[in-house]
C-alpha positions as a printed Julia matrix, in Angstrom:
65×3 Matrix{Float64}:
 15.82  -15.62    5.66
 16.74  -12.29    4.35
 19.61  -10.22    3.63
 19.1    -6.35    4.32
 21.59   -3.16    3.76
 22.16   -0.98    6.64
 21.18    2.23    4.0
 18.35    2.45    2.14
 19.07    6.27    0.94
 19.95    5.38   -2.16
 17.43    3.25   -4.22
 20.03    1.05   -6.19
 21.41    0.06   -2.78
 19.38   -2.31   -1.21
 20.66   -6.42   -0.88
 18.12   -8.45   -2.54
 18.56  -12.71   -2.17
 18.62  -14.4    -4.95
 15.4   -16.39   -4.44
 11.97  -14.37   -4.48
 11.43  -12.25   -1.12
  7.99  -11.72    0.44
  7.97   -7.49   -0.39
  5.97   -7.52    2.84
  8.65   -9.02    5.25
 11.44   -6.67    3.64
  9.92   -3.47    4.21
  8.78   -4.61    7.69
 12.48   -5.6     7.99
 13.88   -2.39    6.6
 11.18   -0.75    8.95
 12.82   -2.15   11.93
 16.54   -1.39   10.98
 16.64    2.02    9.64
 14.59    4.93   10.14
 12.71    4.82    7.28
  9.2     5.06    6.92
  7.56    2.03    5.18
  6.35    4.24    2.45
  9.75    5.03    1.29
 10.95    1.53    1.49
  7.88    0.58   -0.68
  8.91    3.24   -3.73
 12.53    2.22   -3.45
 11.57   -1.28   -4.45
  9.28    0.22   -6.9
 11.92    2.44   -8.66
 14.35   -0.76   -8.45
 11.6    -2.49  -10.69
 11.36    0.49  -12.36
 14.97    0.63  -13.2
 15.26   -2.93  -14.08
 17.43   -4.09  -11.22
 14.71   -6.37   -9.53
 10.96   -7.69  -10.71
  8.36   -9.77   -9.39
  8.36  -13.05  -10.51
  4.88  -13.46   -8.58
  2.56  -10.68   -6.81
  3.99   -9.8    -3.42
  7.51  -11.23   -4.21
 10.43   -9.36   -5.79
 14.01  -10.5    -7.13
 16.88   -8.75   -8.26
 18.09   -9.54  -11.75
């Protein structure tokens, strides 16, 4: 269903699919596998939209580039 990174630290470094993922399901997945809170996860996929390495092709759905 998904593919995660072990570390979120760094914002560039997290493993997007190819095909649009529910933003919901990965921070609840990144939630469960490090121990990161869910806001952190949240404005690391902001800042990669921010950055231009992923977007959302529809709300609540994201995809790298």
């Amino acid at each position: 269903m998904m593919a995660m990174c072990k570390d979120m630290r760094s914002y560039s470094y997290v493993c997007l699919l190819e095909k649009p993922t529910s933003i919901k399901e990965l921070v609840e997945q990144a939630a469960e596998e490090t121990s990161l809170e869910k806001a952190a996860i949240e404005t690391a996929i902001w800042k990669l939209t921010e950055q231009d390495i992923a977007y959302q092709p529809e709300p609540g759905k994201i995809r790298k580039l």
